[in-house]
C-alpha positions as CSV (number, residue, x, y, z in Angstrom):
1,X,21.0,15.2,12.2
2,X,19.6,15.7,15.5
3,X,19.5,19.1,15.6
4,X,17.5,19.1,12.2
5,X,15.1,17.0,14.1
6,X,14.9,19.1,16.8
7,X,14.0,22.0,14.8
8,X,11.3,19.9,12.7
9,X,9.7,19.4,16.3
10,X,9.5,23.2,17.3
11,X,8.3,24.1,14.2
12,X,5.6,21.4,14.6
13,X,5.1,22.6,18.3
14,X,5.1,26.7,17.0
15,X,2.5,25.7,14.0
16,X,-0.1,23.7,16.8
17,X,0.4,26.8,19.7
18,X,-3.1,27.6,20.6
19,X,-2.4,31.7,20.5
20,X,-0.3,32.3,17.6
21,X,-0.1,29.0,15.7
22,X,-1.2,27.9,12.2
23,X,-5.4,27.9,12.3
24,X,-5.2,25.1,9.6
25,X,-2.8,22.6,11.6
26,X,-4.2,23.5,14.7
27,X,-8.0,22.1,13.5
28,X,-6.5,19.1,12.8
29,X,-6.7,15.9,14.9
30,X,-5.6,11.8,13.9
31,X,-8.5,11.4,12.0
32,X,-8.1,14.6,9.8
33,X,-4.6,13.7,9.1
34,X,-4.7,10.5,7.7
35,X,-5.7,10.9,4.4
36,X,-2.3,13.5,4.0
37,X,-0.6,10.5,6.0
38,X,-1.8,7.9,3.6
39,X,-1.0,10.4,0.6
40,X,2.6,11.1,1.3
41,X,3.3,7.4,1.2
42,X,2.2,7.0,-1.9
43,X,3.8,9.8,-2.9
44,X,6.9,8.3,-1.9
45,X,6.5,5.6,-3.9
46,X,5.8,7.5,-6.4
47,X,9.5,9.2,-6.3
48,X,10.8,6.0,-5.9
49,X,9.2,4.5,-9.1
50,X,10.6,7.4,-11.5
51,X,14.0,7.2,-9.5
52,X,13.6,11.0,-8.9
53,X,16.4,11.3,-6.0
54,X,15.5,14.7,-4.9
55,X,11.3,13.9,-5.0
56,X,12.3,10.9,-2.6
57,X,14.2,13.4,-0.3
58,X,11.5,15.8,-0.6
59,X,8.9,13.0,-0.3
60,X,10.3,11.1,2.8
61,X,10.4,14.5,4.5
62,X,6.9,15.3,3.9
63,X,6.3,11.7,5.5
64,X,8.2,12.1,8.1
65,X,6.2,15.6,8.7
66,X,3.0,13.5,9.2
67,X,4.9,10.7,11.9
68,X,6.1,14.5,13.8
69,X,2.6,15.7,13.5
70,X,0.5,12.7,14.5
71,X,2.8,12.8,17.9
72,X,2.3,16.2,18.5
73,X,-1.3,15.8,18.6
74,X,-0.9,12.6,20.9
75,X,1.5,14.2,23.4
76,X,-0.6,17.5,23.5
77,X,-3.6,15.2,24.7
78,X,-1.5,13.3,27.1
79,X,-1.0,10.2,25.1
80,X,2.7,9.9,24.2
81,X,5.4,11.9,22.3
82,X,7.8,11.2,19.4
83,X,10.4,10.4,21.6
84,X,8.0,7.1,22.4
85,X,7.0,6.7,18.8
86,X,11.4,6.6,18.4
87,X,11.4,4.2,21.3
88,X,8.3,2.2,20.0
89,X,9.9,1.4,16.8
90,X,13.2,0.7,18.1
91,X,12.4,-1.8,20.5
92,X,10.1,-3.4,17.7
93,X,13.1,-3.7,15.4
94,X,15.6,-5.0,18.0
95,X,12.9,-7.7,18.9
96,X,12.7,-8.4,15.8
97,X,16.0,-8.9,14.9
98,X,17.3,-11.5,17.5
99,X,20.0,-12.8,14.6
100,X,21.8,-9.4,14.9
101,X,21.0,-7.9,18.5
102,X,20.5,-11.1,20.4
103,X,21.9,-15.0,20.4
104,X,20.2,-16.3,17.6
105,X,22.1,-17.1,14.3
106,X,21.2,-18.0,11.0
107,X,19.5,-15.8,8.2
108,X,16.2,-13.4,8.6
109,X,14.1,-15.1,6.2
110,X,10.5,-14.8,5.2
111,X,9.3,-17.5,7.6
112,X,11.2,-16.7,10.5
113,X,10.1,-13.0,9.7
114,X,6.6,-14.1,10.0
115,X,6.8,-16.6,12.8
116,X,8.0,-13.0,15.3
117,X,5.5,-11.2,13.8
118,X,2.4,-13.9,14.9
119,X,4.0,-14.2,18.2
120,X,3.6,-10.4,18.5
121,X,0.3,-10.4,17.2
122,X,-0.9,-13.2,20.2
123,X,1.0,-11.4,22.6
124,X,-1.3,-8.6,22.0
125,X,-4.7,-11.1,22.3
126,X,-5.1,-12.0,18.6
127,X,-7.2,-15.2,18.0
128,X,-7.4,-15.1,14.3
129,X,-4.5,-15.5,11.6
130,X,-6.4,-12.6,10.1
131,X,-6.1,-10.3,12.7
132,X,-3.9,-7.6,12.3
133,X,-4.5,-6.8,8.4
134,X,-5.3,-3.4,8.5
135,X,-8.7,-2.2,7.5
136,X,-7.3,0.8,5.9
137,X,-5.0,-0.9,3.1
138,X,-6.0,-0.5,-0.5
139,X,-8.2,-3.6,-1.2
140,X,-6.3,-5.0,-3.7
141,X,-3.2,-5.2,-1.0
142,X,-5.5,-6.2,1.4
143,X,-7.0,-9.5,-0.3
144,X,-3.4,-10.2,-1.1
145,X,-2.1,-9.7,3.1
146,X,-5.4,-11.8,3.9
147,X,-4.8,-14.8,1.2
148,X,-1.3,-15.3,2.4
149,X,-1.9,-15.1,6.1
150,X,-4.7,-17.8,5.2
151,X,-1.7,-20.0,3.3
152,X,0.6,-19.7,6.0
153,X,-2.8,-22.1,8.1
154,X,-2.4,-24.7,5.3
155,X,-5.8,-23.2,3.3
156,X,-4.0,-22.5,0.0
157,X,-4.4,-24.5,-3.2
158,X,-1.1,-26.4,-3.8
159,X,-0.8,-25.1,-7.6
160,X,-2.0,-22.6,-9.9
161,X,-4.9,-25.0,-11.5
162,X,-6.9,-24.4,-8.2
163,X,-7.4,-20.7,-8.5
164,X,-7.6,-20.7,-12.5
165,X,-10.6,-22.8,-11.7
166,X,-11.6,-20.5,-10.0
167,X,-11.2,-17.5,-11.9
168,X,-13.2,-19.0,-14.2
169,X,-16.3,-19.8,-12.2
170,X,-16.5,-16.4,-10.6
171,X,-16.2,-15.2,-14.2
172,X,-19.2,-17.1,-14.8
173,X,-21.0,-16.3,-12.0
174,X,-20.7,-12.4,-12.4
175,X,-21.8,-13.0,-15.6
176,X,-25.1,-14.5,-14.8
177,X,-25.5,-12.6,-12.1
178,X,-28.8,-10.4,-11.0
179,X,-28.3,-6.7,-11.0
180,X,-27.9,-6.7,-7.2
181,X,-25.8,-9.6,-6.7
182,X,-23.3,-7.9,-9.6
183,X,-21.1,-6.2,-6.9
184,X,-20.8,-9.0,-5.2
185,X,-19.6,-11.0,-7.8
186,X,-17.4,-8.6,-8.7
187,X,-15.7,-8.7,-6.1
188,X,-15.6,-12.6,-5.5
189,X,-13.9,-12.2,-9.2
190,X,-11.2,-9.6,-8.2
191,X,-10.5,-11.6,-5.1
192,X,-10.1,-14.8,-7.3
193,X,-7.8,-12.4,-9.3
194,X,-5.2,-11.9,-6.8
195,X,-5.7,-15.5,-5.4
196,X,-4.1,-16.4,-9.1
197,X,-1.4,-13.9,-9.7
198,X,-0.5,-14.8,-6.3
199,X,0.0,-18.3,-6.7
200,X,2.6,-17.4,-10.0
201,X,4.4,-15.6,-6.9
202,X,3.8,-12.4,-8.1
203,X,2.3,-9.4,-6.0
204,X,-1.0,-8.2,-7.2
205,X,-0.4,-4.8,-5.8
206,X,3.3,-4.2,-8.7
207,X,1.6,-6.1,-11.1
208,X,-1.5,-3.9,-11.5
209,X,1.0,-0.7,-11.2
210,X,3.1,-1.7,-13.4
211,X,-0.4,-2.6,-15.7
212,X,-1.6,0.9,-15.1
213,X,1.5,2.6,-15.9
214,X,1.5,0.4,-19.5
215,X,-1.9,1.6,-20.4
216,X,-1.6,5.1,-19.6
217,X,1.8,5.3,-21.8
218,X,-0.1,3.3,-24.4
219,X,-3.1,5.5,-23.8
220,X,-1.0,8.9,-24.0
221,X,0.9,7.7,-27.3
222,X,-2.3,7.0,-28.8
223,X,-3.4,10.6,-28.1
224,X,-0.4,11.7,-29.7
225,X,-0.4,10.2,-33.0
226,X,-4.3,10.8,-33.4
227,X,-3.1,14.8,-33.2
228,X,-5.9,15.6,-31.0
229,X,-8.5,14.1,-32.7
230,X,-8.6,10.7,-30.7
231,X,-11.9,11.2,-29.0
232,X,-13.9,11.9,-32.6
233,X,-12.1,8.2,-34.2
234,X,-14.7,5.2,-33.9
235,X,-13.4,2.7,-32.5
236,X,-12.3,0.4,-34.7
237,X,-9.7,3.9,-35.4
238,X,-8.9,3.8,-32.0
239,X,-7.9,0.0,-31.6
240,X,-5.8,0.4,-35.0
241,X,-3.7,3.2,-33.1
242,X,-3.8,1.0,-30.2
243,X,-2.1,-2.1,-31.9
244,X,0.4,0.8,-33.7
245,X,1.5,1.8,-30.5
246,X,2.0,-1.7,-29.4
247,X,4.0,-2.7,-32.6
248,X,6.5,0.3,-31.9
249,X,6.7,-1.5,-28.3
250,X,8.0,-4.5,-29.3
């Protein structure tokens, strides 16, 4: 295993050497990188969803590419190296695991998970229960992270009749809503959204994949038994194939 890793870091070092290196991965810098960074995660996920063992191999290596890449960058300007990213992570892990590397006992669960993870956020100068939630997260993930870091204060409804109150209003409110207020609203109504799936204790973030991967097999079935022709059917054609498909569902 090491060795592998050793020769993951030379290539990285041989495809960023200023003379004879790659003029693509040479350009790049943390900012350029991200986005790939960002994509390979989800194409992990990805792998993981259809099970597809060799994908996830292939997947987690082209993730791990980006970690080795990132630190290459950093140590070439002077700011650290994998081995500290290694170190970084280890150290967070055995901190945060007192019931297995130190004297604590009892089970890791949510709370106590939690309850480390504030203490490391204060230690580091954060005032707010909010801070920490990355910027970068998809929104819908996001809203999610920031409603339950709010609940863990006390500022939570105790059921789900609060938010489908809620729901409801900002429904409304989008509804009546001038043209350049409609964003807005919108997005008071998404937020309201995951406030209420959340309080079912589902997360937003699998229930909306597991949504968009029903429509799209839905969708795609339609396509098949219109023959082609899907796009020219009114729509009243288009819901009958629509409630067809979901009849051979159930």
């Amino acid at each position: 295993m090491p060795a592998q890793l050793d020769r993951l870091l030379s290539i990285m070092r041989a495809l960023r050497d200023p003379e004879n290196g790659c003029e693509w991965d040479r350009a790049q810098r943390f900012e350029t990188i991200v986005p790939h960074t960002i994509e390979e995660a989800y194409e992990v996920a990805d792998a993981v969803a259809r099970k597809d063992v060799d994908d996830i191999r292939d997947e987690l290596g082209d993730l791990l590419f980006q970690v080795v890449f990132q630190a290459r960058i950093a140590e070439e300007d002077g700011l650290f190296d994998f081995d500290a990213v290694a170190k970084a992570i280890s150290d967070k892990l055995v901190a945060r695991h007192p019931h297995i590397f130190g004297d604590e006992v009892g089970e890791m669960r949510e709370e106590r998970w939690e309850a480390i993870k504030a203490a490391e956020r204060k230690s580091k100068g954060a005032e707010s229960a909010l801070d920490g939630v990355a910027l970068a997260l998809p929104a819908l993930m996001r809203a999610d992270k920031l409603q339950k870091r709010a609940a863990r204060t006390g500022f939570d409804w105790p059921d789900t009749n609060g938010p489908a109150d809620k729901l409801r209003e900002e429904m409304y409110e989008l509804a009546e809503a001038a043209p350049d207020k409609r964003e807005e609203e919108a997005g008071d109504l998404l937020f309201a959204a995951v406030n209420l799936v959340r309080a079912y204790g589902i997360a937003p973030e699998d229930a909306l994949r597991s949504a968009n991967a029903k429509f799209e097999r839905r969708f795609r079935a339609m396509e098949r038994l219109a023959g082609g022709n899907f796009a020219e059917r009114d729509l009243a054609g288009q819901e009958a194939l629509w409630q067809q498909v979901k009849a051979g569902e159930d």
